[in-house]
PDB file of N, CA, C and O in Angstrom:
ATOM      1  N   UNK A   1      -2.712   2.453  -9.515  1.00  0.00           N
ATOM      2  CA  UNK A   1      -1.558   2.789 -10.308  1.00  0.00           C
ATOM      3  C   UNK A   1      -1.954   2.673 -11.769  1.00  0.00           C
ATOM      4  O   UNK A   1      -2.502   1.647 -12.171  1.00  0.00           O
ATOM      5  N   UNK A   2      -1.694   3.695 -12.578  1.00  0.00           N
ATOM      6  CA  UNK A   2      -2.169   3.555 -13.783  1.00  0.00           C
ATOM      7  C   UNK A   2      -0.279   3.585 -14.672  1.00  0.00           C
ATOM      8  O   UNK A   2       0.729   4.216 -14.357  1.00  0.00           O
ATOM      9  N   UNK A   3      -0.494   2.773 -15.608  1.00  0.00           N
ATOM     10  CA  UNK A   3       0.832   2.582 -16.325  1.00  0.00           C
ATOM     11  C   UNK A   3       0.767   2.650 -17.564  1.00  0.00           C
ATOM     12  O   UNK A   3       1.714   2.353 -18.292  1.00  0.00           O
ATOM     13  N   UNK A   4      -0.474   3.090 -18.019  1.00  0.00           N
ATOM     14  CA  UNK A   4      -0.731   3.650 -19.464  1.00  0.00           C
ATOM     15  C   UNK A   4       0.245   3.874 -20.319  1.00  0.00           C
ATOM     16  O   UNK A   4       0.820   3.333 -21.263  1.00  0.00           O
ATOM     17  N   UNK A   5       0.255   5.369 -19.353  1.00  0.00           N
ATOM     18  CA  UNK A   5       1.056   6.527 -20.329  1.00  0.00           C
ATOM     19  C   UNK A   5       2.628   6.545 -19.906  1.00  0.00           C
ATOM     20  O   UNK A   5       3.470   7.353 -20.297  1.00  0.00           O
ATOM     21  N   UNK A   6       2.773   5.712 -19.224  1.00  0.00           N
ATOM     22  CA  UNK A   6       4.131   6.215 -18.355  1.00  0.00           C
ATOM     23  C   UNK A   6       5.503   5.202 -19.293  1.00  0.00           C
ATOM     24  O   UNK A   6       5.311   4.009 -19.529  1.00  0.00           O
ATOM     25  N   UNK A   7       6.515   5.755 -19.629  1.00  0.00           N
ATOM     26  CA  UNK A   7       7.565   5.431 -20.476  1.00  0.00           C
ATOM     27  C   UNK A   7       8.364   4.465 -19.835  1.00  0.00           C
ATOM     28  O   UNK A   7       8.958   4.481 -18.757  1.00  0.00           O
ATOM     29  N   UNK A   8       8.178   3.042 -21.331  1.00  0.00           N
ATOM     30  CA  UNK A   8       8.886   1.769 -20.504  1.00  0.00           C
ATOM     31  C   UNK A   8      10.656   1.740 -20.567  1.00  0.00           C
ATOM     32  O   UNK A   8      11.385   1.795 -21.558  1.00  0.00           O
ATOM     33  N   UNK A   9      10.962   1.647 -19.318  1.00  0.00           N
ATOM     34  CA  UNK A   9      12.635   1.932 -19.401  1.00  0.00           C
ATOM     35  C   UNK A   9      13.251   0.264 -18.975  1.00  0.00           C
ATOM     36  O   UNK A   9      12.671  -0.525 -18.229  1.00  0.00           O
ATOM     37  N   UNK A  10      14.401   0.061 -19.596  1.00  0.00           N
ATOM     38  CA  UNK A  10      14.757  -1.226 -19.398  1.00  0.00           C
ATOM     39  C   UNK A  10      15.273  -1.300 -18.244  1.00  0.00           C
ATOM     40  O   UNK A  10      15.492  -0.361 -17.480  1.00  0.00           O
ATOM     41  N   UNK A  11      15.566  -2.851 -18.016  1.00  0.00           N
ATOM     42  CA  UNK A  11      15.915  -2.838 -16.862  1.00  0.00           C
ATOM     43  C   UNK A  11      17.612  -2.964 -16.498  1.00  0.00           C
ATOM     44  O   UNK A  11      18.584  -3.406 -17.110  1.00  0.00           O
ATOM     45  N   UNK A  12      17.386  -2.291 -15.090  1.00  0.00           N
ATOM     46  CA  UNK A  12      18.800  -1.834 -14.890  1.00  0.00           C
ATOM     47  C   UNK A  12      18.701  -0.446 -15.167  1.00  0.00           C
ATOM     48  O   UNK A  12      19.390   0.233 -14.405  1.00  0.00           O
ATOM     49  N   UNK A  13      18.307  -0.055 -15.692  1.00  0.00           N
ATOM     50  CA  UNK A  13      18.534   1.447 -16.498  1.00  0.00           C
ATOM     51  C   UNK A  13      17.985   2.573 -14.808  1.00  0.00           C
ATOM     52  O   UNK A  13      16.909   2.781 -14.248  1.00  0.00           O
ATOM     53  N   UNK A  14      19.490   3.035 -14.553  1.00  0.00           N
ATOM     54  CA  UNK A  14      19.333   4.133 -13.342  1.00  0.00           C
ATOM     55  C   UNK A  14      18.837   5.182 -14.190  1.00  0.00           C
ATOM     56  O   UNK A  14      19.021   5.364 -15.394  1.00  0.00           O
ATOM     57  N   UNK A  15      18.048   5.966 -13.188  1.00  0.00           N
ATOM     58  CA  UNK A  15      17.115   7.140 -13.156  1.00  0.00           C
ATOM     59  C   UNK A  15      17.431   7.985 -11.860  1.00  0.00           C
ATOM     60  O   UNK A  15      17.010   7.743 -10.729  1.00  0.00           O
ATOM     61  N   UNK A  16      18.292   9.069 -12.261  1.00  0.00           N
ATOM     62  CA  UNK A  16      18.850   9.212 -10.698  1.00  0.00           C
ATOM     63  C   UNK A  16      18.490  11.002 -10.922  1.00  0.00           C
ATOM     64  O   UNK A  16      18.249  11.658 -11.935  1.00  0.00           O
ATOM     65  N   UNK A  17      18.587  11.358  -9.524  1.00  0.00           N
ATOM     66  CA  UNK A  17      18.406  12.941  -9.533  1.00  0.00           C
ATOM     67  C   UNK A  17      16.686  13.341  -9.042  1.00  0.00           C
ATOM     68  O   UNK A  17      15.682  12.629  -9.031  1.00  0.00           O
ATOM     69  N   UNK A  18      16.911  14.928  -8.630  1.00  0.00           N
ATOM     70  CA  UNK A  18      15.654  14.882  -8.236  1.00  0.00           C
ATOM     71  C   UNK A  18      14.233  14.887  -9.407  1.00  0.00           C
ATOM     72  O   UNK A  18      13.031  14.827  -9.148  1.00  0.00           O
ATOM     73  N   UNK A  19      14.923  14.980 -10.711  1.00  0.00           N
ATOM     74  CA  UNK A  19      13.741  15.061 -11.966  1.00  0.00           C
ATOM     75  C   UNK A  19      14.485  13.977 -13.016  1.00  0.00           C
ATOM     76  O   UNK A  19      15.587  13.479 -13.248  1.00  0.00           O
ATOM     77  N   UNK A  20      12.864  13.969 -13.561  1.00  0.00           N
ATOM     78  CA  UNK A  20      13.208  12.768 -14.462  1.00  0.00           C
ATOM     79  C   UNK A  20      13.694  13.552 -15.788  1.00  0.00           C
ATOM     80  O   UNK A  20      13.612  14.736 -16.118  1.00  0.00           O
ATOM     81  N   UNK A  21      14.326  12.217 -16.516  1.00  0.00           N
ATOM     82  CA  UNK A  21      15.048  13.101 -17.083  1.00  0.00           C
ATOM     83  C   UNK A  21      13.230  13.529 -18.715  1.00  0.00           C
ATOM     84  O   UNK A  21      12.040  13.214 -18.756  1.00  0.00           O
ATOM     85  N   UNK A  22      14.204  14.354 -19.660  1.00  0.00           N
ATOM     86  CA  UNK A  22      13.323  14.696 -20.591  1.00  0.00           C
ATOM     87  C   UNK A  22      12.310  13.483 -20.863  1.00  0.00           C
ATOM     88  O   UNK A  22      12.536  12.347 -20.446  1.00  0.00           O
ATOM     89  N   UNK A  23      11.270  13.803 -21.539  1.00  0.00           N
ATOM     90  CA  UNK A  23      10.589  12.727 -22.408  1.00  0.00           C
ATOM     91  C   UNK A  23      10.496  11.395 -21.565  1.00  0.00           C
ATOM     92  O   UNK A  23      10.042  10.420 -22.163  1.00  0.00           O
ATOM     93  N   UNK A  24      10.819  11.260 -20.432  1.00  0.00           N
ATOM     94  CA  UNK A  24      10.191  10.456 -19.662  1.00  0.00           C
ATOM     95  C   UNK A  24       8.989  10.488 -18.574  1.00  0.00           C
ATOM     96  O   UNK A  24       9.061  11.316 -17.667  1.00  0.00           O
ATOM     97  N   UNK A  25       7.976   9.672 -18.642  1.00  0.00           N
ATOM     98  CA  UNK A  25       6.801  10.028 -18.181  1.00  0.00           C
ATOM     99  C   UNK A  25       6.786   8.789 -16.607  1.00  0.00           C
ATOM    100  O   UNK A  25       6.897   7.566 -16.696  1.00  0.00           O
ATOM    101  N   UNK A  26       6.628   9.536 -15.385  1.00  0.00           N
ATOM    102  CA  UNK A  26       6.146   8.443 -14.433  1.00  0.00           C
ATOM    103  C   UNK A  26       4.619   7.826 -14.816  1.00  0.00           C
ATOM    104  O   UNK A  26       3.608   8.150 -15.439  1.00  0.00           O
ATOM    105  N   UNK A  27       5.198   6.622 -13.944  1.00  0.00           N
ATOM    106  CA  UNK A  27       3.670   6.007 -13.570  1.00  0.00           C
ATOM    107  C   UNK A  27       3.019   7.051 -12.644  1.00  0.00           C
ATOM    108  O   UNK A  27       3.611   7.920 -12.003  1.00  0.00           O
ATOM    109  N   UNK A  28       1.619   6.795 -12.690  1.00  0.00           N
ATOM    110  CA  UNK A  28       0.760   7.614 -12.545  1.00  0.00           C
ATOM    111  C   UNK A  28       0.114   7.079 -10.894  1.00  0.00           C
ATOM    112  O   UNK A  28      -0.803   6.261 -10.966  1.00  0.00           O
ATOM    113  N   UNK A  29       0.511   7.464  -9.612  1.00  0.00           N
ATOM    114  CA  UNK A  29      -0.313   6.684  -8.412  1.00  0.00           C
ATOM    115  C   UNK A  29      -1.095   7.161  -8.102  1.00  0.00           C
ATOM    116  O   UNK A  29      -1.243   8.349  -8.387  1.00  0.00           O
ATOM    117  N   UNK A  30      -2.175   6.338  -7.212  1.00  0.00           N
ATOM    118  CA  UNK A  30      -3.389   6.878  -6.524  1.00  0.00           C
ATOM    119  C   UNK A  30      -3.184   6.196  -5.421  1.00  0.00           C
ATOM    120  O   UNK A  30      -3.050   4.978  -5.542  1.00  0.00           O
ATOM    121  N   UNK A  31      -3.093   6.924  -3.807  1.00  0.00           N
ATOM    122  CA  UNK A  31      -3.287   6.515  -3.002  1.00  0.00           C
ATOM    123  C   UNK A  31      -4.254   5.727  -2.775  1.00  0.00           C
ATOM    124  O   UNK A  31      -5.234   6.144  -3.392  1.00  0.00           O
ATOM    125  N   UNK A  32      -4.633   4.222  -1.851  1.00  0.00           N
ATOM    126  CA  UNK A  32      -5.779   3.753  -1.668  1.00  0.00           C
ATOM    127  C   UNK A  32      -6.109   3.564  -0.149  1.00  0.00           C
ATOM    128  O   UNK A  32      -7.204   3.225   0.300  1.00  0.00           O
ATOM    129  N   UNK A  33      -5.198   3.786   0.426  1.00  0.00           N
ATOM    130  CA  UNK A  33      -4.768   4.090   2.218  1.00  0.00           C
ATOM    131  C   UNK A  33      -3.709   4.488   2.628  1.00  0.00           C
ATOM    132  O   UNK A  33      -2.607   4.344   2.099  1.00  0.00           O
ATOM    133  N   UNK A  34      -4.025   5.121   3.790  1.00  0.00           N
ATOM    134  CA  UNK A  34      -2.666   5.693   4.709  1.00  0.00           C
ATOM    135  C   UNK A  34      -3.083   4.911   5.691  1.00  0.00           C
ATOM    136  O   UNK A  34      -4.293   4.744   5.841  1.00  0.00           O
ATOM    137  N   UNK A  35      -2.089   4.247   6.597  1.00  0.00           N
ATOM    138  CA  UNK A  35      -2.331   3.801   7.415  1.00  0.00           C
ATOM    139  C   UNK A  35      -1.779   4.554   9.038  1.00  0.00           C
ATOM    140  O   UNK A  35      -1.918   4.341  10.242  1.00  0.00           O
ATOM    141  N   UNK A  36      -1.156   5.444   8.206  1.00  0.00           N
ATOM    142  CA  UNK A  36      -0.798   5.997   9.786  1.00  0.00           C
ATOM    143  C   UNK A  36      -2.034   7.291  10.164  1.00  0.00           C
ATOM    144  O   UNK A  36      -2.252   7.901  11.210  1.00  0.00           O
ATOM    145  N   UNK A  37      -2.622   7.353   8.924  1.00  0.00           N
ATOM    146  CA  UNK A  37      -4.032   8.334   9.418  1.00  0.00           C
ATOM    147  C   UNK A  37      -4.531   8.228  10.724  1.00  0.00           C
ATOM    148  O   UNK A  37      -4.611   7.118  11.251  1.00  0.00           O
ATOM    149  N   UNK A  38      -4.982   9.557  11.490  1.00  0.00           N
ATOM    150  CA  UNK A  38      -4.623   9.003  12.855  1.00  0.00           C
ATOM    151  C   UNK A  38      -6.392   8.585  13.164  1.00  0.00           C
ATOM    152  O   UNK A  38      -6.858   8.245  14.251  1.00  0.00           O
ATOM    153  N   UNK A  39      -6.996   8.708  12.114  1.00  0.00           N
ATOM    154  CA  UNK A  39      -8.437   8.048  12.706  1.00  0.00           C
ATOM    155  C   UNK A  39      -8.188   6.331  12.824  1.00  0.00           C
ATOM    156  O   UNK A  39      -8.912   5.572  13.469  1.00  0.00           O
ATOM    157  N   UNK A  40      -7.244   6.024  12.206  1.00  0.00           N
ATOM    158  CA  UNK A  40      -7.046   4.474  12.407  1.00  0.00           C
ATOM    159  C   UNK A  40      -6.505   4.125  13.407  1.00  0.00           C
ATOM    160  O   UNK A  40      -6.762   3.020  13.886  1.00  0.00           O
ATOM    161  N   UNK A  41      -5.738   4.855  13.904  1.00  0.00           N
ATOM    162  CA  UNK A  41      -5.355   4.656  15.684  1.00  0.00           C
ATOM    163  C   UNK A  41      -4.141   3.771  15.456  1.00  0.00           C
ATOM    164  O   UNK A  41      -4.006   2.838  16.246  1.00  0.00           O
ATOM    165  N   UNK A  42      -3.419   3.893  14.687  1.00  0.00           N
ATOM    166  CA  UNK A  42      -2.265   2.700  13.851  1.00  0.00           C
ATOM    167  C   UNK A  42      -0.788   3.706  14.782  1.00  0.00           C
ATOM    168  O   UNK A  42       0.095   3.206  15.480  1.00  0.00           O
ATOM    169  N   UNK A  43      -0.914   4.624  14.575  1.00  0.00           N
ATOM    170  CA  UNK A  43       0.444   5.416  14.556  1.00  0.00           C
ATOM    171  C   UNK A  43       1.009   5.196  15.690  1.00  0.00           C
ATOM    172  O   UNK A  43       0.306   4.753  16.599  1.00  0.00           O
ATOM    173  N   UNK A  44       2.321   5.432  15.902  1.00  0.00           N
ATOM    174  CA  UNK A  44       2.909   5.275  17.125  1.00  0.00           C
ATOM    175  C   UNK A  44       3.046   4.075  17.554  1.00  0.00           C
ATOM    176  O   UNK A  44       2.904   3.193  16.707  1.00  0.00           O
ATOM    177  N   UNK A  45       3.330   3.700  18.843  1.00  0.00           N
ATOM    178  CA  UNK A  45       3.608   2.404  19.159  1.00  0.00           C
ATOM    179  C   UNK A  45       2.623   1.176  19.229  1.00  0.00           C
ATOM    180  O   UNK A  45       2.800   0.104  19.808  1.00  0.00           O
ATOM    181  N   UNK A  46       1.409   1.654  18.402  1.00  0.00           N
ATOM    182  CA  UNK A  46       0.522   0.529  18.084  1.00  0.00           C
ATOM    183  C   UNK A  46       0.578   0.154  16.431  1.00  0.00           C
ATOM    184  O   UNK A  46      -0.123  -0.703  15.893  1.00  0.00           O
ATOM    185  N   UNK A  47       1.720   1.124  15.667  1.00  0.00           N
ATOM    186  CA  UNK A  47       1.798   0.638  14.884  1.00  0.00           C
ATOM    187  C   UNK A  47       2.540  -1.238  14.666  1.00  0.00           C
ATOM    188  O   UNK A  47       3.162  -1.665  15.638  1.00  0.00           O
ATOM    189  N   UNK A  48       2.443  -1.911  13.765  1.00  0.00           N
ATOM    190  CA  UNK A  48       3.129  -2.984  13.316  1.00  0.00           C
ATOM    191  C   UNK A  48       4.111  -2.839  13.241  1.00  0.00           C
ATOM    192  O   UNK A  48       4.356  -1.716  12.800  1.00  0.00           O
ATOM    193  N   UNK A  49       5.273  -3.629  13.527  1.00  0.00           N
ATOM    194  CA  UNK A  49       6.685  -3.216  13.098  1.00  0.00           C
ATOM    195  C   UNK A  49       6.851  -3.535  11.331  1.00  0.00           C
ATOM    196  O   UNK A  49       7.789  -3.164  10.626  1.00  0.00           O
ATOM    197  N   UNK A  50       6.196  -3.964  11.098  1.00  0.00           N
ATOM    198  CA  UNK A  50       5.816  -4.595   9.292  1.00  0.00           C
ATOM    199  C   UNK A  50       4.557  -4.797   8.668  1.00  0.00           C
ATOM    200  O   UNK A  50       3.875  -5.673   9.200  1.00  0.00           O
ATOM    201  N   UNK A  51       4.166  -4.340   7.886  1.00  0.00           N
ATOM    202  CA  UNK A  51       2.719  -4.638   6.939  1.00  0.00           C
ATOM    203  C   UNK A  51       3.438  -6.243   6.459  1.00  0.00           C
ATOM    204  O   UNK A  51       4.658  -6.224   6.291  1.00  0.00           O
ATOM    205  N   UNK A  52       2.667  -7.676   6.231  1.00  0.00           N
ATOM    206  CA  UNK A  52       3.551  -8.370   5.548  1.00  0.00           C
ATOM    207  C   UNK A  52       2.191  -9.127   4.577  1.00  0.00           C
ATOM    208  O   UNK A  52       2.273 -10.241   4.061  1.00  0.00           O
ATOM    209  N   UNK A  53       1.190  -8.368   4.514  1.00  0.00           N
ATOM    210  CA  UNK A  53       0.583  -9.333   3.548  1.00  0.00           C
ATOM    211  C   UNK A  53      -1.072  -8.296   3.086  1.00  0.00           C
ATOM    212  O   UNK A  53      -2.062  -8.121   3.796  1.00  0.00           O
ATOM    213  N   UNK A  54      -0.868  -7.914   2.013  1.00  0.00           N
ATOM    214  CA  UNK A  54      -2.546  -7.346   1.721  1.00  0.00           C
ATOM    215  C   UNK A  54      -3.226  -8.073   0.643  1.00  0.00           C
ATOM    216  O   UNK A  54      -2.779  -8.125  -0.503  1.00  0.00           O
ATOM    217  N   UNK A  55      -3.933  -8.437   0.893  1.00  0.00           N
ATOM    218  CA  UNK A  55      -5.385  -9.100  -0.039  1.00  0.00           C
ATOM    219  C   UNK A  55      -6.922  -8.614  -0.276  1.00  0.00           C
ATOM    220  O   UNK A  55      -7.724  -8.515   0.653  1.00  0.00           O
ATOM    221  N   UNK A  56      -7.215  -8.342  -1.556  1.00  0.00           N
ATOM    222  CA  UNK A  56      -8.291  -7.657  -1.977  1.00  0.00           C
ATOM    223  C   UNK A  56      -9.613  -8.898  -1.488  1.00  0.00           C
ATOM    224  O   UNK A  56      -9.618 -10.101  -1.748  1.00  0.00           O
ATOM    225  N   UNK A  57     -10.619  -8.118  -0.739  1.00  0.00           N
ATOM    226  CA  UNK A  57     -11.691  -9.164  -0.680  1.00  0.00           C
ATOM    227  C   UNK A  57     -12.794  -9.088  -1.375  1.00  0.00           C
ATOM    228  O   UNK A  57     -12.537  -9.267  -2.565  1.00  0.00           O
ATOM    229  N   UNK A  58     -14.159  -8.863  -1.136  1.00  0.00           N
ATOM    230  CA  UNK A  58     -15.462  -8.990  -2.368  1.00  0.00           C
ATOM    231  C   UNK A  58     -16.014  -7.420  -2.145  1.00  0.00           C
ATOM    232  O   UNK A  58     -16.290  -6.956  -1.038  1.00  0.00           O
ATOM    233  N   UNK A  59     -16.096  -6.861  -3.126  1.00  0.00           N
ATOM    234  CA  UNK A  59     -16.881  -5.526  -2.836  1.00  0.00           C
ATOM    235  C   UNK A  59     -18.099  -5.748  -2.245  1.00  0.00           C
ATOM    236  O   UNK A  59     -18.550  -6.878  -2.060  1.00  0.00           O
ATOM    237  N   UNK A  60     -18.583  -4.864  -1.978  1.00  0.00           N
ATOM    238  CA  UNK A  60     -19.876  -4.928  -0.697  1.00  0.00           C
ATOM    239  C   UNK A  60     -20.678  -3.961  -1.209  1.00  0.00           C
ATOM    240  O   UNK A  60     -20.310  -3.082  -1.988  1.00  0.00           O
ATOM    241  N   UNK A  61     -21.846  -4.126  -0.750  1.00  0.00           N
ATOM    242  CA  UNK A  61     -23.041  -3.561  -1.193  1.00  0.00           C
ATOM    243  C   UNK A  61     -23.107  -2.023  -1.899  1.00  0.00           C
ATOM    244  O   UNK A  61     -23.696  -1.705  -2.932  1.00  0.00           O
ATOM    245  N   UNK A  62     -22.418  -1.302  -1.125  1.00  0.00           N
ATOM    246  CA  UNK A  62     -22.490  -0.226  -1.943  1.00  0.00           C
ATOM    247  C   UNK A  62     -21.179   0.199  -2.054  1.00  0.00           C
ATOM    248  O   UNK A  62     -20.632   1.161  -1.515  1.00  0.00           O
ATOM    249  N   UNK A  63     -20.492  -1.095  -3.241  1.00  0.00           N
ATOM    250  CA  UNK A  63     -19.392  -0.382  -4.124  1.00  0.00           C
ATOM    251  C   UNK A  63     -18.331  -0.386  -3.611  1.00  0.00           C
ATOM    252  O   UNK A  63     -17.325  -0.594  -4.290  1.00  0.00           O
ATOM    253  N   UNK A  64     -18.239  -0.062  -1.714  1.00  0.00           N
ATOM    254  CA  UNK A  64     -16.993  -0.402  -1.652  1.00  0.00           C
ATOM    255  C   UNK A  64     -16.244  -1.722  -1.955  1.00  0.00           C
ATOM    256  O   UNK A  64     -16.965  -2.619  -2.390  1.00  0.00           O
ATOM    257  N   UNK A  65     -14.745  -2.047  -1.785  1.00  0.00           N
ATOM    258  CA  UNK A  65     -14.600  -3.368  -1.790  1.00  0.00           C
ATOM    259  C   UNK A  65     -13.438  -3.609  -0.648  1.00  0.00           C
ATOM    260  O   UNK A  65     -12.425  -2.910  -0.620  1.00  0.00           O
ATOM    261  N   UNK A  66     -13.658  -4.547   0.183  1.00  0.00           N
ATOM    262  CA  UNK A  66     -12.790  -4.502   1.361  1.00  0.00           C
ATOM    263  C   UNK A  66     -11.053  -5.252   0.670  1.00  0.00           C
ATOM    264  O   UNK A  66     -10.572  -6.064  -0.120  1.00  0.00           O
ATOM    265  N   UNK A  67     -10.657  -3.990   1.932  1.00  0.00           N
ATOM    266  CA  UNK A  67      -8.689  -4.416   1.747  1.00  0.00           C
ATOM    267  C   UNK A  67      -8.649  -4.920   3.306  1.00  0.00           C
ATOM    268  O   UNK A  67      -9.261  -4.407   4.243  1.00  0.00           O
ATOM    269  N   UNK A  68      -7.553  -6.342   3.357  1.00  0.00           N
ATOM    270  CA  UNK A  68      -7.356  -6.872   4.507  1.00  0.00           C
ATOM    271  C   UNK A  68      -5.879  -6.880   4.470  1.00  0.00           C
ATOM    272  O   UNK A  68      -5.190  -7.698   3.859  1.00  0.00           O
ATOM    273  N   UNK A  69      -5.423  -5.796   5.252  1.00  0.00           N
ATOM    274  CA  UNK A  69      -3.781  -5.608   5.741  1.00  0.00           C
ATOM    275  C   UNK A  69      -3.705  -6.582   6.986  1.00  0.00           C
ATOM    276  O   UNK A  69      -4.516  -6.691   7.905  1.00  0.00           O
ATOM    277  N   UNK A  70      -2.246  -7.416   6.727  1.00  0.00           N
ATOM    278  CA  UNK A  70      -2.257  -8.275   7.942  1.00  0.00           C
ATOM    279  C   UNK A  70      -0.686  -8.339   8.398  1.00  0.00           C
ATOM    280  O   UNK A  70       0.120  -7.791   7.646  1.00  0.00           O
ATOM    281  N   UNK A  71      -0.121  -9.083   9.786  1.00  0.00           N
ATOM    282  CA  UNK A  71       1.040  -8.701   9.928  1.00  0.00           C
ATOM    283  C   UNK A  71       1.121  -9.765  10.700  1.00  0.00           C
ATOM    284  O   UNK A  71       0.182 -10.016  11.456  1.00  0.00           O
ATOM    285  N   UNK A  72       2.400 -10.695  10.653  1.00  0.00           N
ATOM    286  CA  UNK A  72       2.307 -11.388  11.993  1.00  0.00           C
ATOM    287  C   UNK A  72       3.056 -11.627  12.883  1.00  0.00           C
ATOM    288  O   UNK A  72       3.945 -10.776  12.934  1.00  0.00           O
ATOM    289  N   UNK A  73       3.134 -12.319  13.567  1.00  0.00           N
ATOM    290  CA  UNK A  73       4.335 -12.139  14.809  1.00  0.00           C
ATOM    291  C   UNK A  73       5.164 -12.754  14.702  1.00  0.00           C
ATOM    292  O   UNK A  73       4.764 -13.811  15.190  1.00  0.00           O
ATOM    293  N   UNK A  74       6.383 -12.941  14.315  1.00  0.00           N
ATOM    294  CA  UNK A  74       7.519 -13.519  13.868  1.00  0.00           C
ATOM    295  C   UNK A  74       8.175 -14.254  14.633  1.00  0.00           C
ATOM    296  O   UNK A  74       9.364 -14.221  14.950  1.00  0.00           O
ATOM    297  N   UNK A  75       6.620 -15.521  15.175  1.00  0.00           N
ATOM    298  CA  UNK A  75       7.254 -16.688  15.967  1.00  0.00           C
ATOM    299  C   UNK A  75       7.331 -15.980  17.396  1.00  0.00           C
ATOM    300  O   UNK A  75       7.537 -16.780  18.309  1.00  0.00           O
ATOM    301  N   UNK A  76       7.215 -14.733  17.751  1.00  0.00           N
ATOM    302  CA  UNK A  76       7.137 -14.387  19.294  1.00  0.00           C
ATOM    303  C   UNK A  76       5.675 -14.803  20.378  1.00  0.00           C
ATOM    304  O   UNK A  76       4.481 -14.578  20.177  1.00  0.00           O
ATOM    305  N   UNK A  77       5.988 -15.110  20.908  1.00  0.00           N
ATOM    306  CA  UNK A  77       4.665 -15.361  21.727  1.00  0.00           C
ATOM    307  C   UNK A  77       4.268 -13.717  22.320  1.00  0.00           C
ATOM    308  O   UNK A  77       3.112 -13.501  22.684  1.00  0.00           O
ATOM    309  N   UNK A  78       5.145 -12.793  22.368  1.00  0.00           N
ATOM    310  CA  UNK A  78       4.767 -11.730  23.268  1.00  0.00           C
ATOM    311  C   UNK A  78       4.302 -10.755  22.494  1.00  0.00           C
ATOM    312  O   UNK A  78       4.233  -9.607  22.932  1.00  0.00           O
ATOM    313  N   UNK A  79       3.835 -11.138  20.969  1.00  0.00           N
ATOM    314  CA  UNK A  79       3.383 -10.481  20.077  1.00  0.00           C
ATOM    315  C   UNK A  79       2.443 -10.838  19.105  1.00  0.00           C
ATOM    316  O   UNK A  79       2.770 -11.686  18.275  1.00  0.00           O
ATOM    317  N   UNK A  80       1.247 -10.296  19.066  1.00  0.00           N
ATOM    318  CA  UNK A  80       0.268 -10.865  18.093  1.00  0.00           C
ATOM    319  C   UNK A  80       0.748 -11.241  16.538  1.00  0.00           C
ATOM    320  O   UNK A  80       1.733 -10.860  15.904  1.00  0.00           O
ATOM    321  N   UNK A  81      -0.388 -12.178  16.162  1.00  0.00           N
ATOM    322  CA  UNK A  81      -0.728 -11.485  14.704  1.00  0.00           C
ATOM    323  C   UNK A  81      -1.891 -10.651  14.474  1.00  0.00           C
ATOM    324  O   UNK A  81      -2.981 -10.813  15.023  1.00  0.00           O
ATOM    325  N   UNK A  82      -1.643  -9.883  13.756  1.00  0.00           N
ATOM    326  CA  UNK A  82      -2.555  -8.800  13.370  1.00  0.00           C
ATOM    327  C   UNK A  82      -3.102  -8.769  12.098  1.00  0.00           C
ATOM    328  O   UNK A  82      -2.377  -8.808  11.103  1.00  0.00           O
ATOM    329  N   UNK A  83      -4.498  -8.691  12.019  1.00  0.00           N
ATOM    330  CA  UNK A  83      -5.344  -8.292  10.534  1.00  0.00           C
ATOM    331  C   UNK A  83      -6.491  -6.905  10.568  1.00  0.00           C
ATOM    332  O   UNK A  83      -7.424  -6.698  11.343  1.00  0.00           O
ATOM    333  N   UNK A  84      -6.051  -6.188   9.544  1.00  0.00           N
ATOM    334  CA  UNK A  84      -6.785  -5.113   9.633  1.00  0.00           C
ATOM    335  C   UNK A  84      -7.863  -5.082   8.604  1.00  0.00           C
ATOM    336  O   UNK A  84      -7.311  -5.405   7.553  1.00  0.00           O
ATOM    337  N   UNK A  85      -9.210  -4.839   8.370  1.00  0.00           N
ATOM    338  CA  UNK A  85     -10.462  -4.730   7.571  1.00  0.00           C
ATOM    339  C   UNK A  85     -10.573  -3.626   7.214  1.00  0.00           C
ATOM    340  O   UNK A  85     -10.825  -2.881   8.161  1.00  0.00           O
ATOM    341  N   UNK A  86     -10.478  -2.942   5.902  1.00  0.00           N
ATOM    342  CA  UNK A  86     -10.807  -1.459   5.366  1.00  0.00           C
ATOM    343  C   UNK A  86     -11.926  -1.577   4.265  1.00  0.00           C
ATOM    344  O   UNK A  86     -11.914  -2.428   3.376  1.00  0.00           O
ATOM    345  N   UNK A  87     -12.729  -0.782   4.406  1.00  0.00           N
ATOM    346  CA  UNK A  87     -13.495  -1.107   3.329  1.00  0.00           C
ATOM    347  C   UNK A  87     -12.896   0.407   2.160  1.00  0.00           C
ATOM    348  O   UNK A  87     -12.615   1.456   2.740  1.00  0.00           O
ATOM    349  N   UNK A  88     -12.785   0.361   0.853  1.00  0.00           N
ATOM    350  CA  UNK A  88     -12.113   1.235   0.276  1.00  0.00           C
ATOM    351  C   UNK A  88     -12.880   1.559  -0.877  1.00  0.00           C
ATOM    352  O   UNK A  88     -13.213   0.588  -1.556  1.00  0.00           O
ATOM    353  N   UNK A  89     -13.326   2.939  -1.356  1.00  0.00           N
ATOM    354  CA  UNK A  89     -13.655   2.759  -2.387  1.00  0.00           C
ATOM    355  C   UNK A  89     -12.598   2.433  -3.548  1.00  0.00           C
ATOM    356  O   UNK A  89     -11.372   2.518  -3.486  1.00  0.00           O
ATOM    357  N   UNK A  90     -13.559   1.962  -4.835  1.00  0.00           N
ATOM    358  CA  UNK A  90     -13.378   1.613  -5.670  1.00  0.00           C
ATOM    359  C   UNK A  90     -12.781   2.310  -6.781  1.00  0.00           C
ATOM    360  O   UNK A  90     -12.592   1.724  -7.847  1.00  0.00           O
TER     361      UNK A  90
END
């Protein structure tokens, strides 16, 4: 997410409609994962019912740097916790 250029609006201040209004600039995003991409095998009923925690880990040898998405089971025994390893570029 880059927030450079993008126009600071106070808070509270609604922004409603499908365009912004004049002279206002969004923040700028960059995707860094999809998780329902279906090479991840996430989609459908192996998805999580919740993402509830991501943490950046040490970049790795060549540049990437690993993201660890994790989720856990909300006290059910009939349901894991789950942690996922991505390595992402940078």
């Amino acid at each position: 997410m880059d927030a450079a250029v993008a126009t600071p609006v106070p808070g509270g201040t609604l922004l409603s409609g499908p365009r912004l209004p004049s002279g206002i600039v969004a923040v700028r995003k960059t995707p860094v994962l999809d998780l329902l991409d279906p090479r991840f095998g996430l989609a459908g009923p192996e998805m999580p019912e919740k993402i509830e925690g991501l943490a950046w880990g040490p970049v790795l040898a060549g540049g990437k740097r690993i993201l660890i998405v994790a989720t856990d089971n909300d006290y059910r025994n009939d349901q894991d916790s789950l942690f996922f390893v991505f390595a992402v570029p940078q």
